[in-house]
C-alpha positions as CSV (number, residue, x, y, z in Angstrom):
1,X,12.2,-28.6,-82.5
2,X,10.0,-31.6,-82.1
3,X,6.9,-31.2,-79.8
4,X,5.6,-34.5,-80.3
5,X,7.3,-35.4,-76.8
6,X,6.0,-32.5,-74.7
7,X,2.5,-32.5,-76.6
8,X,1.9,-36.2,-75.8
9,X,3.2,-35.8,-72.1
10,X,0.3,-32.9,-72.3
11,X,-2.4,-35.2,-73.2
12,X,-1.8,-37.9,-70.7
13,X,-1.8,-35.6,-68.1
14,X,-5.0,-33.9,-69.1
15,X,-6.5,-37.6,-69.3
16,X,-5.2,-38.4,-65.5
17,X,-7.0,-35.5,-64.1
18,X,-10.0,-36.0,-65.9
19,X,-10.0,-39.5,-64.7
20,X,-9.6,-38.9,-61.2
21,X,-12.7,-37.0,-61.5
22,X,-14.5,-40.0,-63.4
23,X,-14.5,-38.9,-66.7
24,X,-14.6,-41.1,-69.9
25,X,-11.8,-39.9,-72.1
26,X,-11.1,-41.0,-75.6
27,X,-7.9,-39.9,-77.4
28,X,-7.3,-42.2,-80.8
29,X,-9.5,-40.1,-82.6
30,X,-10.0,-41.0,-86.6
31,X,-10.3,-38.0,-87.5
32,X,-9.0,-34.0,-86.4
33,X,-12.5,-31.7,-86.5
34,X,-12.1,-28.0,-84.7
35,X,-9.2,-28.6,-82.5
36,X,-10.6,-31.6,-81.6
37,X,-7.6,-34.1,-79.1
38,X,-10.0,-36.1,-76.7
39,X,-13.2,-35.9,-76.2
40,X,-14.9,-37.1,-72.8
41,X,-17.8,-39.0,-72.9
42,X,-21.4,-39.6,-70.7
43,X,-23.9,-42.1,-71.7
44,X,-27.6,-40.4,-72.0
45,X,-29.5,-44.4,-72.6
46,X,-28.6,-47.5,-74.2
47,X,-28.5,-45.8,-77.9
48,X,-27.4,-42.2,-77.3
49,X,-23.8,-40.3,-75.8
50,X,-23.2,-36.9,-74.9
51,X,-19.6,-35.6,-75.5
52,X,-17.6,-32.3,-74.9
53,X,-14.9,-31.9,-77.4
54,X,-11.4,-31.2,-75.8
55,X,-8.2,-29.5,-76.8
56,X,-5.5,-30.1,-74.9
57,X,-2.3,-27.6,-75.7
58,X,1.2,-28.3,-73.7
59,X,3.7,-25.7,-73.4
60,X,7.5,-26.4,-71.9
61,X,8.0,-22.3,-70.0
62,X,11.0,-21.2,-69.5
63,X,10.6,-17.4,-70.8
64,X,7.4,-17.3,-72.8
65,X,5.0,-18.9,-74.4
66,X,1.7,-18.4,-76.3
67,X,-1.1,-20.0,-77.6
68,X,-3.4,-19.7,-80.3
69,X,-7.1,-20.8,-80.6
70,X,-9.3,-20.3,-83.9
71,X,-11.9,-18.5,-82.7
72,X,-14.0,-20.7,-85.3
73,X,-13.6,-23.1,-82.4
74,X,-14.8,-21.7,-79.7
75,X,-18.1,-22.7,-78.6
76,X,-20.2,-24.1,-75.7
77,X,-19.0,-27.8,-76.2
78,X,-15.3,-27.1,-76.9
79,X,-13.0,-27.3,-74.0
80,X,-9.6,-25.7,-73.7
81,X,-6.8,-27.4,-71.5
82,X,-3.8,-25.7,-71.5
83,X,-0.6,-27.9,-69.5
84,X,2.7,-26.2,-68.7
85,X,5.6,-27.9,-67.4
86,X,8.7,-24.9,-65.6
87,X,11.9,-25.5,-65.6
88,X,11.9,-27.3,-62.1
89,X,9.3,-29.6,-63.9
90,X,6.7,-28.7,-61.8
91,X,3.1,-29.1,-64.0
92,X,0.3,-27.0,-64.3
93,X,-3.1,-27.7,-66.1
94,X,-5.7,-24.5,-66.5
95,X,-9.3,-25.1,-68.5
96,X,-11.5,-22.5,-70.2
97,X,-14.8,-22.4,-71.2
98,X,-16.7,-20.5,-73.8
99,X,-16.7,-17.6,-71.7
100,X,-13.0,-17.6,-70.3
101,X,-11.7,-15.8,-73.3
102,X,-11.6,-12.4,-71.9
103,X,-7.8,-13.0,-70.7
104,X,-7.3,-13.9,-74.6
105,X,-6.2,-11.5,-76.8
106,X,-8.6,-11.4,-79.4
107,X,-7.7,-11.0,-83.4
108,X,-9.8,-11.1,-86.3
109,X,-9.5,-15.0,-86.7
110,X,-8.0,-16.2,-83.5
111,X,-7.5,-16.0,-79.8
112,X,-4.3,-15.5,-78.2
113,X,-2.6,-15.9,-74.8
114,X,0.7,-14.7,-73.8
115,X,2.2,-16.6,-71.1
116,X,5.2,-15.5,-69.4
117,X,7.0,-17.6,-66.6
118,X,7.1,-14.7,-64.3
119,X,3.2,-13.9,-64.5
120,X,1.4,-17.0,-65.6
121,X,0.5,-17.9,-62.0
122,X,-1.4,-15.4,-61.1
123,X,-2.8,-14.7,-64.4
124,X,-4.4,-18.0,-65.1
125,X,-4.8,-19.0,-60.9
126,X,-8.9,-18.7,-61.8
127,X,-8.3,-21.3,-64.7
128,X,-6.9,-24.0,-62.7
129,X,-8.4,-27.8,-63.2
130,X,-9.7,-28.5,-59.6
131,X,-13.0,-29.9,-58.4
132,X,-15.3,-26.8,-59.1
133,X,-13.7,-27.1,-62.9
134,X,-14.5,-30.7,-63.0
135,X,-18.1,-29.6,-61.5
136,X,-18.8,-27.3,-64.3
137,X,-17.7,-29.8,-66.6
138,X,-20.5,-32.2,-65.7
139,X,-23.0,-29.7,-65.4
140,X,-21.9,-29.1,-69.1
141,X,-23.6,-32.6,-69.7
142,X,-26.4,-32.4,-67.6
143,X,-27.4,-29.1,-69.5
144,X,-26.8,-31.1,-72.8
145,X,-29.4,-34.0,-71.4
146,X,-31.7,-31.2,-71.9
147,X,-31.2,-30.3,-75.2
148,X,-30.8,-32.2,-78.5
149,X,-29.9,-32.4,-82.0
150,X,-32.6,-30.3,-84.3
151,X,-33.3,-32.7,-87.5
152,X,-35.5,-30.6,-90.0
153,X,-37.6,-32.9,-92.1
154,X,-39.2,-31.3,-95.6
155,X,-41.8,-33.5,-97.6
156,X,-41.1,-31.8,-101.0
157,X,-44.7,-32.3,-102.7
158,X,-45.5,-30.1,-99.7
159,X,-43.2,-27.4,-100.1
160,X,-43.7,-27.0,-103.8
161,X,-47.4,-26.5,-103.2
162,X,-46.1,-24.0,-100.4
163,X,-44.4,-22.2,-102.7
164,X,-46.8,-21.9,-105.3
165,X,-49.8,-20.9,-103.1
166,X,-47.2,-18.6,-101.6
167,X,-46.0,-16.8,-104.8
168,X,-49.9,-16.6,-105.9
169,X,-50.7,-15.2,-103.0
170,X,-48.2,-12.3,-102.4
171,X,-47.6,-11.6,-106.0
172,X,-51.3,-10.8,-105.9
173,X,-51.4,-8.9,-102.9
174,X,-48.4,-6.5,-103.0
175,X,-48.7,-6.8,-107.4
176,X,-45.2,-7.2,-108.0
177,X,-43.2,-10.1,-109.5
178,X,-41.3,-12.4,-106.7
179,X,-38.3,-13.9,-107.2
180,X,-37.7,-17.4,-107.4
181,X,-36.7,-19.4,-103.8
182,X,-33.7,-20.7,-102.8
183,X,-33.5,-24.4,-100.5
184,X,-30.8,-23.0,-98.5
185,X,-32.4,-19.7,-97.7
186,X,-35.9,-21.0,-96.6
187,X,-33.6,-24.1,-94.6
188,X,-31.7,-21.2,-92.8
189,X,-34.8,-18.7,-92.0
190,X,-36.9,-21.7,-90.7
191,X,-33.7,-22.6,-88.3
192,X,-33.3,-19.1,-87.0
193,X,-37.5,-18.4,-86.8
194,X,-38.3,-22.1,-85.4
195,X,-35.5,-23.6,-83.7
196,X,-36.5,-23.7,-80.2
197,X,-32.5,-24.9,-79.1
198,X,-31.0,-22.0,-80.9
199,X,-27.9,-21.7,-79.4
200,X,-27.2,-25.5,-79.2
201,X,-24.0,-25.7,-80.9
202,X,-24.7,-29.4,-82.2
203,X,-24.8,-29.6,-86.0
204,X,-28.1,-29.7,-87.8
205,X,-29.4,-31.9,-90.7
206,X,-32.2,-30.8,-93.0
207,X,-33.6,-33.9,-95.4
208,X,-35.0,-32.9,-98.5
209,X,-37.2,-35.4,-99.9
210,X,-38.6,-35.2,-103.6
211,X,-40.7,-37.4,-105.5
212,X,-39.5,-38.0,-109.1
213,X,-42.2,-37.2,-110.3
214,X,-42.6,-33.7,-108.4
215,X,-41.0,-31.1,-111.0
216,X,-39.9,-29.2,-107.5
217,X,-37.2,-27.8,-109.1
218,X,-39.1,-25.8,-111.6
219,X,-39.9,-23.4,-108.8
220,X,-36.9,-24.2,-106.0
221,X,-33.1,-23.0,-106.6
222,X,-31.4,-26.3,-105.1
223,X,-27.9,-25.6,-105.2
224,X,-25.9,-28.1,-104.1
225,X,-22.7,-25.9,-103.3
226,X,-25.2,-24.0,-100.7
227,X,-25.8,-26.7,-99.0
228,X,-23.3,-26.4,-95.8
229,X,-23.3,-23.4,-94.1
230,X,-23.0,-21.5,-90.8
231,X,-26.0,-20.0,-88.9
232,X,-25.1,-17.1,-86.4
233,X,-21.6,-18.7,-87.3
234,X,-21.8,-21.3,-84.9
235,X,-24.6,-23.4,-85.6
236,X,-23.5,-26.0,-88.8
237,X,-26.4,-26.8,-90.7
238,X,-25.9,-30.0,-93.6
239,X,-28.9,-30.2,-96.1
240,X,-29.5,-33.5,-97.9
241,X,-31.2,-34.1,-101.0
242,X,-33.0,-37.4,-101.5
243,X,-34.9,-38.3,-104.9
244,X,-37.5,-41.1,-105.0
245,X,-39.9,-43.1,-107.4
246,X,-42.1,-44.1,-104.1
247,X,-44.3,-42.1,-101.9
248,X,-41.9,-39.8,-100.0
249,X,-44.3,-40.0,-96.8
250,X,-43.1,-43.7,-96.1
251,X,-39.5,-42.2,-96.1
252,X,-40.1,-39.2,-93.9
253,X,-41.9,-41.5,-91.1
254,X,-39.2,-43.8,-91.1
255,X,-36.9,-40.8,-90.6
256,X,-39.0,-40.0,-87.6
257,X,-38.6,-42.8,-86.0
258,X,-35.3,-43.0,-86.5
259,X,-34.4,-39.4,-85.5
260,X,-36.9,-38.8,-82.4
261,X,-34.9,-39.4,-79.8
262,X,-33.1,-35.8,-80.9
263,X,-36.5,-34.1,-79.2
264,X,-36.4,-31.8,-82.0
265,X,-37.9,-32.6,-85.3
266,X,-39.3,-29.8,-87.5
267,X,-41.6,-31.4,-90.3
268,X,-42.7,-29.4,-93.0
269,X,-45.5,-31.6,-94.6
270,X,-49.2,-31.2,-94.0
271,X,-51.0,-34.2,-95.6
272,X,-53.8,-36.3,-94.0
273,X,-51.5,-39.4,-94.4
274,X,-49.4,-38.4,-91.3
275,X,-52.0,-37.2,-89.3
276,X,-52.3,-40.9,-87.9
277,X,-48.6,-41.4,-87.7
278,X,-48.2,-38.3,-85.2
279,X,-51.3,-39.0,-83.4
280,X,-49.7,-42.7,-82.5
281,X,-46.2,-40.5,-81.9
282,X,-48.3,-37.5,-79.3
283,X,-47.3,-39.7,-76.4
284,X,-43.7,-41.0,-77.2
285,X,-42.2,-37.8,-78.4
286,X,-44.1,-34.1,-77.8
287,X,-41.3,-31.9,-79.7
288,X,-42.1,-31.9,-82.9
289,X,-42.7,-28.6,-84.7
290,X,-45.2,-29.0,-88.1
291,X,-44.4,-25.9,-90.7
292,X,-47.9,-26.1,-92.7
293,X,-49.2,-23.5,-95.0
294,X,-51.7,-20.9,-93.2
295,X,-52.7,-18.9,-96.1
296,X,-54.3,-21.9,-97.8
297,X,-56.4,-24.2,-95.3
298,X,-57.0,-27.3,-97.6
299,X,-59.6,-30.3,-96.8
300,X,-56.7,-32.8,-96.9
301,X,-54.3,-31.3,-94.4
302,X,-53.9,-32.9,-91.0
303,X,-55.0,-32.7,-87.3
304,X,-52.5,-33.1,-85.0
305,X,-51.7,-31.6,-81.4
306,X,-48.5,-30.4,-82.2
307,X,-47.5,-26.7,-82.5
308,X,-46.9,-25.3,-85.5
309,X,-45.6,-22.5,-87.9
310,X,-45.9,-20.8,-91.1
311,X,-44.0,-22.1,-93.8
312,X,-45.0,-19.4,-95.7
313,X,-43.0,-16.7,-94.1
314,X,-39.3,-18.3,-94.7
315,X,-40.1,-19.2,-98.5
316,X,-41.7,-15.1,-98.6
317,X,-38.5,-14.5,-97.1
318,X,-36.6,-16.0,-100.0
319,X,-38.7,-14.7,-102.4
320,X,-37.9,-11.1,-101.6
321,X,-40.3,-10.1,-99.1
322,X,-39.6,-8.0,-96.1
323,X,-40.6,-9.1,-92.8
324,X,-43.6,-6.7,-92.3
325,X,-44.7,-7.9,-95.6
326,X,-45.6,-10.9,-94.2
């Protein structure tokens, strides 16, 4: 049997209501990510969109029906419109929400729902698309306005000193041998320590830069196939690896620039040739979180008025340390 028909009818639906309530919809999508069919649209300034991801699932009840959602894509930005059309071809379109999953049943991978002509009325009355639907919608973007995309930023002369003051350190202190750190383990800790939008579903970047002729990887484990992965299971976090003949500073002020509007940048550098950089950046863009090195104060690190943390404890982390060892 064909769905294409009913499926399409579905969508255009969903589109009309969500236009009626002034929605920006756009459906010719290049490509299908989570469950992805439309997406709807609002314009934050002249650069920068906020979008809700939408699903939209059409169902032609007669007896039964069901539908299934991977619970892989369930989170706050994903959207769930469901349409049914009866046999009198009267329509019906019902929306859920991150939290409307308790009428799901739920399965190791996947929610389910079981719709049955003679009970889906009053079973999904609470889901229908109306105004206060549409309402929570928006106030979906308003609450995205005030959060961002984290970009995490890691001069990598700086972290190789980190990691050798850091292994000197605690080696010495607790007199055992430490293990050598991995990039995607101190990328993951300092996310789930230091970022301040943790349960922001948008996907994070980490950029890696190394100077060619910084032997980093003498005392980092870079593995390339570890570097996509989950955090909490929701959060996707990409790290990219740059290598360079130049001064990697240059590079990682242009990349702040070109990220700050995200609100969220976590540098991890410490060098007296940002400190005027930030210091021109203090009154454009105040959320910016430096990881520097506390256990080793040195005469060349920088001055700055933003807040900081320890880079120390996620590469300890990685290097076998317990928390309280820290």
């Amino acid at each position: 049997m064909d769905n294409k028909p009913i499926e399409e009818l579905g969508e255009s639906f969903i589109k009309s209501r969500l236009l009626k309530f002034d929605f920006d919809t756009h459906s010719e999508l290049s490509y299908d990510k989570d469950g992805t069919d439309l997406i709807i649209t609002q314009k934050v300034d002249n650069t920068t969109l906020s979008y809700i991801k939408i699903q939209s699932k059409a169902r032609k009840l007669n007896k039964s029906t069901s539908v299934r959602i991977p619970k892989s894509y369930v989170n706050e930005n994903f959207v769930l419109f469901i349409y049914i059309i009866d046999h009198e071809k009267k329509e019906y379109l019902y929306c859920f929400f991150e939290d409307d999953y308790t009428i799901f049943k739920e399965k190791e991978n996947e929610y389910v729902l079981n719709i049955s002509y003679s009970t889906f009325a009053k079973k999904l009355s609470n889901h229908t698309f109306d105004k206060s639907k549409a309402d929570r919608l928006k106030a979906l973007f308003e609450k995205f306005k005030k959060k961002s995309f984290t970009t995490l930023i890691i001069d990598g002369v700086f972290l190789k000193e980190s990691i050798l003051e850091t292994n000197k350190f605690y080696s010495e202190y607790w007199k055992r041998k430490l293990k050598k750190p991995k990039l995607h383990e101190i990328v993951k800790s300092i996310i789930i320590k230091y970022n301040r939008f943790e349960q922001n579903q948008n996907d994070i970047a980490c950029y890696l830069y190394i100077s060619n002729h910084n032997d980093l990887v003498n005392v980092l484990d870079i593995d390339n196939k570890q570097n996509s992965f989950l955090v909490n299971n929701k959060i996707s976090v990409k790290i990219f690896v740059s290598y360079s003949n130049e001064l990697v500073c240059f590079q990682i002020m242009d990349d702040i620039n070109r990220f700050k509007k995200s609100n969220n940048l976590i540098l991890v550098a410490n060098d007296i040739a940002y400190e005027r950089f930030l210091k021109d950046l203090e009154n454009e863009d105040k959320e910016i979180l430096i990881m520097r090195l506390k256990i080793n104060e040195r005469p060349n690190e920088m001055f700055v008025n933003y807040k900081w943390g320890d880079i120390s404890y996620p590469i300890g982390l990685s290097m076998g340390l317990e928390p309280f060892e820290l």
